[in-house]
C-alpha positions in Angstrom: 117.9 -8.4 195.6 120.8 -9.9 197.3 123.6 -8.7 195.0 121.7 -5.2 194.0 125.2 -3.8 194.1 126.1 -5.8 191.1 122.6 -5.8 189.3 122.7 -1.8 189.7 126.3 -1.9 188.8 125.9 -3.3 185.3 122.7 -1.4 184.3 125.1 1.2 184.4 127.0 -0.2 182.1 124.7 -1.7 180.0 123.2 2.6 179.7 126.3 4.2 178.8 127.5 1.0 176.4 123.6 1.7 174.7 124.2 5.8 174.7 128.1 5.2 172.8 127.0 2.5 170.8 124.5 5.0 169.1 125.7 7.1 165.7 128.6 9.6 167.0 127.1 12.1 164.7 123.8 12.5 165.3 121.3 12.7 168.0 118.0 13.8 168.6 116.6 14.8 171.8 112.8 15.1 172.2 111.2 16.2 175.6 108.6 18.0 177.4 108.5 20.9 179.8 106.5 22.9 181.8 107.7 25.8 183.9 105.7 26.9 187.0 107.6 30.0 188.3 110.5 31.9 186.8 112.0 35.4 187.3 110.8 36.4 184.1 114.0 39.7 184.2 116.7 37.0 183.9 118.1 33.6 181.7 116.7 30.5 182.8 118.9 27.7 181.3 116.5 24.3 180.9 118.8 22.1 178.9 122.4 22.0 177.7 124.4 20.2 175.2 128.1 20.8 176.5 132.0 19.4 175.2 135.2 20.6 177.1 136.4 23.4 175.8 137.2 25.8 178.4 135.0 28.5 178.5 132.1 27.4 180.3 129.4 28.2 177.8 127.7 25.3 175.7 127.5 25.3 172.4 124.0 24.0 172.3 121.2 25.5 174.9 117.4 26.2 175.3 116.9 28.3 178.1 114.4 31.5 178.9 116.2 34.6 178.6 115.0 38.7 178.8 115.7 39.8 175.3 114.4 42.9 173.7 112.2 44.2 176.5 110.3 40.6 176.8 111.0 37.1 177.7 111.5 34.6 175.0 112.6 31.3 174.6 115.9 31.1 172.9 118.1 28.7 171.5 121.6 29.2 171.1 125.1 28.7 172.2 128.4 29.6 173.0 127.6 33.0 175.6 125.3 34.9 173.7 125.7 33.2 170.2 121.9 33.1 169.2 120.4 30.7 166.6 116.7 31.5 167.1 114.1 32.7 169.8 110.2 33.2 169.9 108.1 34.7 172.3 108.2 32.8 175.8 105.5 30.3 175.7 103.1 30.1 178.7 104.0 29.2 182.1 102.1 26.1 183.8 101.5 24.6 180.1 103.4 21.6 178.3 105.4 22.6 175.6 107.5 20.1 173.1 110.9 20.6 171.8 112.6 18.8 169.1 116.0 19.7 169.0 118.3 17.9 166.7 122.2 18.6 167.3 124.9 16.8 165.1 128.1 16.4 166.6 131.2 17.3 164.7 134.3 19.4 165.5 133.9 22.0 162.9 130.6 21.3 160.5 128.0 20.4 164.1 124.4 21.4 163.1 121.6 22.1 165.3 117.8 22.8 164.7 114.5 23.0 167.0 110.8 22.5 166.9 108.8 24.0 169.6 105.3 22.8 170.0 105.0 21.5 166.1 106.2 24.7 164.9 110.0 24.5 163.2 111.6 27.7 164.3 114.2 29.6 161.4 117.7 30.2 163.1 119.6 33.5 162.5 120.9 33.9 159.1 117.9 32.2 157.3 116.8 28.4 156.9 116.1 25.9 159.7 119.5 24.4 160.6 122.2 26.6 161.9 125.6 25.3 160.5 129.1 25.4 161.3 128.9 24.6 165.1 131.9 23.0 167.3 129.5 20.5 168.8 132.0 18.2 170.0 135.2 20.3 171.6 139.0 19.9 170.7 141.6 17.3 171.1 141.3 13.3 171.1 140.3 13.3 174.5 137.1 15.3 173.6 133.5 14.6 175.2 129.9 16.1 175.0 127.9 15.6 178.1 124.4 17.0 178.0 122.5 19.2 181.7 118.6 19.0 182.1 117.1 21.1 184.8 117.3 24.7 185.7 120.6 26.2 185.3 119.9 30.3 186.2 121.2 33.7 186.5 122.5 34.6 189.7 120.5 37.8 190.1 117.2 35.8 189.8 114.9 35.8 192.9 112.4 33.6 193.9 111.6 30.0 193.3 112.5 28.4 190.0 110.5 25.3 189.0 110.8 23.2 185.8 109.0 19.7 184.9 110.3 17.4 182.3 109.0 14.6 181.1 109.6 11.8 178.5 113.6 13.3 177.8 114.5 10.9 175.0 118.1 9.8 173.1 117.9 8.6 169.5 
């Protein structure tokens, strides 16, 4: 394409005016995974709903973690804020994850399904409550990380597939 720079240019645009244009409130985010290889001793963040407030931990986050003697998958937020965990599913398998987040300053919810099973988050029910999805100020924005964010002490070689990541 002659003018690729302009075609590329405003598919750009065209995805973030589609992402904004969707409810502030409420997203869903549906995908796959599969991880090959992990350092089953230490966390293994796989995806990340963050906003700008200044201490570097997300309020929303799926990641592998050593808990308890065993790895689990857990689901949580803010540093070691959990909502719920289950045993670490098997390595070189798909799994599914439905995690729905909605984003407010002070009443944000957030749920997950793993596999077809709804998980119940700390303090009873399915839907933890009370969650600053969104950050502070009018200037305020929620970005979200896929892939493997991980301890520094892990060794080895980290490897996570995703597929079909989704935005409702």
């Amino acid at each position: 394409a002659p003018v690729w720079w302009l075609v590329g240019s405003l598919a750009v645009v065209g995805c973030v005016f589609l992402f904004w244009s969707l409810a502030d409130f409420t997203k869903i985010f549906f995908f796959a995974w599969n991880a090959k290889e992990f350092d089953q001793t230490k966390w293994h963040l796989i995806w990340q709903g963050h906003h700008d407030l200044p201490s570097g931990s997300p309020p929303i986050k799926l990641q592998y973690d050593y808990l308890g003697g065993k790895p689990k998958l857990w689901f949580g937020g803010y540093a070691s804020t959990e909502y719920a965990s289950i045993e670490k599913p098997a390595n070189e398998v798909w799994h599914y994850a439905l995690i729905y987040v909605y984003f407010h300053k002070t009443e944000g919810k957030a749920s997950i399904n793993v596999d077809g099973v709804q998980l119940t988050v700390s303090g009873g029910g399915t839907v933890k409550t009370g969650i600053n999805t969104i950050g502070e100020g009018e200037s305020s924005y929620v970005y979200l990380k896929n892939g493997i964010y991980r301890s520094p002490e892990a060794s080895g070689t980290s490897i996570i597939y995703q597929d079909d990541l989704r935005f409702f």
